[in-house]
N, C-alpha and C positions, 0 to 999 in steps of 0.2 A: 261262212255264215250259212245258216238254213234255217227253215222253221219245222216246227212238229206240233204236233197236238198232243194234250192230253184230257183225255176223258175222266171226269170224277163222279160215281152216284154216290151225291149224300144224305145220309141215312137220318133218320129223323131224331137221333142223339147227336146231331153235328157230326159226328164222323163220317172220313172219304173212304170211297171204295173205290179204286182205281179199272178202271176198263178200259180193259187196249183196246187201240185201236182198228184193230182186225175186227174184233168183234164187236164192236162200234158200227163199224161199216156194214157188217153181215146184218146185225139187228136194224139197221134203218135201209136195208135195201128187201127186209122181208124173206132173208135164207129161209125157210126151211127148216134146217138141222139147228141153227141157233135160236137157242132162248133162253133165259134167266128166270128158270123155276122159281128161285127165292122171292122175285118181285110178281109176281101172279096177279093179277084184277089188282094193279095198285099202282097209283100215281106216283113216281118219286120224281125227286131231283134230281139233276144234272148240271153239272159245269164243263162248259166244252172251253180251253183254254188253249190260245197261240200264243207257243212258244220260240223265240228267238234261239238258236243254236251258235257257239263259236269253237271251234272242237269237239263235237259232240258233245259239249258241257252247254247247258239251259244258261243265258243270259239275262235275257229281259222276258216278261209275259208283253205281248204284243195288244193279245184282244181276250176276252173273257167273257163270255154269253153263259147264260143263268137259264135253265128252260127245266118243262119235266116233259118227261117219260111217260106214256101210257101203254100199261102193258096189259093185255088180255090174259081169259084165264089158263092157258097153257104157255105162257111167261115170253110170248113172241111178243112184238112191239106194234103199238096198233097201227094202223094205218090213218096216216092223218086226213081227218076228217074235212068234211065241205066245208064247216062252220065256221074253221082258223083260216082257211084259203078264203072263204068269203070275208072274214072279220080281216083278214088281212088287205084284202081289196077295197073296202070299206075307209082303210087308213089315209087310202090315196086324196090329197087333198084336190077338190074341182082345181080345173088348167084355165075356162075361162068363166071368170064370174059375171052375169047378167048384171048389168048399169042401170040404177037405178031402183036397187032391191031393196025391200024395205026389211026382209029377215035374212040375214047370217046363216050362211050355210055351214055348220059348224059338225056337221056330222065326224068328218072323220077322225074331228079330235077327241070326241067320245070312242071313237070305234080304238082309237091310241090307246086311251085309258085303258078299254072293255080288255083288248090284247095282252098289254102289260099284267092285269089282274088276275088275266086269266091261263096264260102261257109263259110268262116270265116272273122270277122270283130277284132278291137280293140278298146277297149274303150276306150273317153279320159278322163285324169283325172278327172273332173268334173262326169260323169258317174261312175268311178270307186268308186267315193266318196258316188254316193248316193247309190252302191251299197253295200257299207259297212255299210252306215248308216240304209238301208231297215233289214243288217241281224242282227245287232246288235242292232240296237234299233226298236221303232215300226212303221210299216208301214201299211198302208191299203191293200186290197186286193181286185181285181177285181174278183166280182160273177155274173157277167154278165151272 
């Protein structure tokens, strides 16, 4: 048994565009030499997907996260911003609540939502299916 990842940018006709993982890694550590000219100043989608292994054949999808991409205009990937690390800090719900309060501290269930809306997408079925189909059977791969 093993796990793998697979990376998908989907494109705004529902179709996947497969992205190794190599260049996965290179674009969210800020190489340099890596970039994806065709996505320039444009937000896409992403599905990053754990994949169960048992003979190097794909078993089960383990976990599945839905987020996008933002890419500058010479197709490097931005660097994420204060705003998501704060919004994301924001989520943490208070540890100890003051006794006897008369208003709900509810902030960071809004700051969940704000997150969700604004960093994470859902796929519809129709995607979900060619996601399955890209891990389990064969699909091409962009080496752009």
């Amino acid at each position: 048994m093993g796990l793998g990842m697979r990376i998908f940018i989907v494109k705004d006709d529902g179709s996947l565009v497969r992205l190794p993982f190599g260049r996965y890694n290179r674009l969210i550590r800020h190489d340099a030499r890596e970039r994806l000219l065709q996505y320039a100043s444009k937000r896409v989608r992403c599905a990053i997907i754990v994949v169960e292994s048992k003979n190097r054949k794909p078993v089960e999808i383990l976990k599945s996260e839905f987020a996008f991409l933002l890419f500058d205009s010479d197709g490097m990937l931005e660097k994420s911003g204060e705003s998501e690390t704060r919004l994301a800090m924001d989520m943490v719900e208070p540890l100890i609540a003051e006794k006897n309060q008369q208003v709900v501290d509810s902030r960071h269930k809004f700051a969940r939502k704000r997150y969700v809306r604004e960093y994470r997408w859902e796929p519809t079925p129709e995607i979900e299916a060619a996601i399955w189909k890209a891990v389990f059977g064969r699909f091409e791969t962009d080496n752009s």
